[in-house]
N, C-alpha and C positions, 0 to 999 in steps of 0.2 A: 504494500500500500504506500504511497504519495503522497502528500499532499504540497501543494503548489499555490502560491500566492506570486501573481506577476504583476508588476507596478498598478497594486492599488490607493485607490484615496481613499481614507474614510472620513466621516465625520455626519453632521445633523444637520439636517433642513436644509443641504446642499449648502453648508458652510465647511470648509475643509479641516479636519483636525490635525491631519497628516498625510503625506503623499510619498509616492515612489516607493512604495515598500514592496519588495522580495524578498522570498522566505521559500527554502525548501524541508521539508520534513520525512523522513523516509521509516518506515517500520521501526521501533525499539526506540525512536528517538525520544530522548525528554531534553525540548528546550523551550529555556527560563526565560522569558519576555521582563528585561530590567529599567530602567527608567524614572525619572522623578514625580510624581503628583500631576494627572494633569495632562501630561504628555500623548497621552490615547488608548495606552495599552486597553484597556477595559473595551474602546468601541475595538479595537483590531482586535479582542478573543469574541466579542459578539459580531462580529463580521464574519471571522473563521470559522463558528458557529452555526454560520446561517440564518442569526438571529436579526442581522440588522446587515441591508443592501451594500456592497461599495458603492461612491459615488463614480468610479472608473477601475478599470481593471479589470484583473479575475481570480477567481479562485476555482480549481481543482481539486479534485479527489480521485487519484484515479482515471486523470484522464476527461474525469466526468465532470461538469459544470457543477457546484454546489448550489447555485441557486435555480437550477431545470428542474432538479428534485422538487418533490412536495414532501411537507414538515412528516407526515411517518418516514419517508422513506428516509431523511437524515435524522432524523431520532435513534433509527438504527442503525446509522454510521457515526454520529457525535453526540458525545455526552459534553454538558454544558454545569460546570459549578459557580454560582455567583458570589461575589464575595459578601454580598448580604442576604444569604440566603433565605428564602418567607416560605410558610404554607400557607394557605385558607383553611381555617375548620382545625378542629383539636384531635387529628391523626395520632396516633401512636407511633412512635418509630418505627414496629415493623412492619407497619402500612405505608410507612414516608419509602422506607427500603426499597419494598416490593415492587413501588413504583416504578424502580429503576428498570425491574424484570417486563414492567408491561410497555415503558415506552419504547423498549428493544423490539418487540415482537407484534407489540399490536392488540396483545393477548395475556391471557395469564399460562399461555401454553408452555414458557421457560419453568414453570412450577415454585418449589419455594427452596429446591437444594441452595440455587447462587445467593438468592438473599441472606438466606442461614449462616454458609458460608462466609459473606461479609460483616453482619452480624456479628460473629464469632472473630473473626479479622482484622476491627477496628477496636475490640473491647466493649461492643453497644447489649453485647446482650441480658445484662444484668436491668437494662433503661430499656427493652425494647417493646415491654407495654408503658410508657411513660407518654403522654398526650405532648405533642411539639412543643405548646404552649406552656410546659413545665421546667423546660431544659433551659442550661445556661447558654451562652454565644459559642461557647466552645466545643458544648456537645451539640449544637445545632451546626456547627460546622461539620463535624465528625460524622453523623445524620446526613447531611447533604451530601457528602463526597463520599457516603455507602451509596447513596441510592445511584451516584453518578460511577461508581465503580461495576455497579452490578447491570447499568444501562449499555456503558462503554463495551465491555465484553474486549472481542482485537479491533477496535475502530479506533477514534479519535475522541481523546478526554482532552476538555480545554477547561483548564482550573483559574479561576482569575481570585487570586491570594488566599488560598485552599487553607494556609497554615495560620492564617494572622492572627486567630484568636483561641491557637492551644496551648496549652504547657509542652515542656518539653517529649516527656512520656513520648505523650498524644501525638505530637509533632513526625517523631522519631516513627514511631509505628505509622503514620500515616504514609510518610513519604516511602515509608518502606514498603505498604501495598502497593503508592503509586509506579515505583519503579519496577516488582512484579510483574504489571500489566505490558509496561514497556520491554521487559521481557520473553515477556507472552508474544509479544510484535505490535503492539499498541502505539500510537501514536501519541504523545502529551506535549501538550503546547501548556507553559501556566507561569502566570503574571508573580513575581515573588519581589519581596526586596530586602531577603537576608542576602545577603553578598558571597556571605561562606557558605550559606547548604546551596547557592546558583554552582560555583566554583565543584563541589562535590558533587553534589547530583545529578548536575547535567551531562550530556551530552555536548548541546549547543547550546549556547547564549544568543542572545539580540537584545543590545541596549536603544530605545526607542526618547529620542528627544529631542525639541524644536523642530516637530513635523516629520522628520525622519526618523530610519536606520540610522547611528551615527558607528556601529561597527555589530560583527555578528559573525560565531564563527567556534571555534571550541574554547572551552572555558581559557584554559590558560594562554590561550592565542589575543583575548580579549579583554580579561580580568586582571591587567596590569596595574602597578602603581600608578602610571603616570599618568593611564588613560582616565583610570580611579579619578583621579586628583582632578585630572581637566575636566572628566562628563559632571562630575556630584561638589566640585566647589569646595570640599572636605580634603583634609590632610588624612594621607593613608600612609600605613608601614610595613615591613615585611614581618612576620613572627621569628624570622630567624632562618629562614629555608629558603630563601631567594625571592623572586617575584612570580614564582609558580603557583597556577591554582591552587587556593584555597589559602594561601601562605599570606597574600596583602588581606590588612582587615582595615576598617578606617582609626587613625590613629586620635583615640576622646581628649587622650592628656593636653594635645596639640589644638585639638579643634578647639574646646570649650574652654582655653586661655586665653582664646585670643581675641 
């Protein structure tokens, strides 16, 4: 599986948020969509998503136009996690789950092994009769990226800031099913802005700012000091280990003296 973005614009009301962006994506990939506030990442994962039109371009899957499809038939090629994630109505978790099994198929015909499975996967199954409406932000995130683990199956999960509101634990285990799936041959595309689990967990990066790409490419081809320092404004340092992924972090002692 593919996926292809060739010089798209996006943005609202036919007002441009960003433009020229390319982006290739190929089976097992997980790449970190980085960037400051602002800059569009959130319309480019609902774009990629199918959820919202480019204003030029294209996007592929496969070859295949993303927006020729009608909404079943990419529901069963992309899972979509928002970073505020809602329900209507006082579901229970393993109803919010299950969901995931019906938007894939149409049906309840996947059954209830995969939800179970994730369920059990993320830690939810002690909360999994607990009503939406009773959870804190953190297990509603946790809740939301089950129901989009168990939808995605080997297609395309686009997470826009999947981890923002866990503890470590939670964190740690999440990202560890998501890379799973990219194992599996899964495609993940997902908006983050730890610097060091981008550097670890990716594959590829793409830092997204002032309308553009401003670089993109694999972690430690990208995640340098100096680039650090120019895209985010922020003094960064090495830990010790050079300027190899994962190694530069932003450096507080420097920043918040000065």
């Amino acid at each position: 599986m593919n996926l292809a973005l060739r010089n798209i614009s996006i943005g609202y009301d036919g007002v441009v948020v960003a433009s020229d962006i390319s982006l290739d994506a190929n089976e097992g990939t997980i790449l970190s969509l980085l960037g400051p506030n602002g800059s569009g990442k959130s319309t480019l994962l609902r774009t990629i998503a199918g959820l919202r039109t480019p204003i030029s371009g294209t996007v592929h899957l496969d070859r295949a136009d993303l927006f020729a499809l009608d909404e079943p038939s990419r529901a069963r090629l992309i899972a979509y996690f928002d970073q505020q994630p809602s329900i209507v109505g006082a579901f229970e978790v393993r109803q919010i789950v299950e969901m995931g099994a019906w938007l894939r198929s149409g049906s309840d015909s996947c059954g209830i092994n995969a939800p179970l499975a994730v369920l059990k996967e993320l830690d939810l199954e002690s909360i999994q009769e607990k009503p939406w409406t009773t959870l804190s932000q953190g297990q509603r995130h946790r809740v939301a990226l089950a129901r989009a683990l168990v939808q995605c199956g080997r297609g395309v999960l686009v997470l826009d800031e999947p981890f923002a509101a866990m503890d470590t634990r939670n964190l740690v285990r999440c990202a560890r099913a998501v890379q799973r799936r990219a194992r599996d041959g899964a495609i993940v595309i997902a908006a983050i802005h730890d610097i060091a689990l981008a550097a670890s967990w990716s594959t590829q990066v793409a830092w997204l700012q002032n309308g553009r790409i401003l670089a993109s490419g694999a972690p430690s081809d990208v995640l340098t000091q100096s680039f650090l320092e120019t895209a985010s404004g922020v003094p960064h340092r090495s830990n010790g280990c050079g300027e190899d992924a994962g190694a530069v972090v932003p450096d507080w002692d420097a920043a918040l003296s000065g």
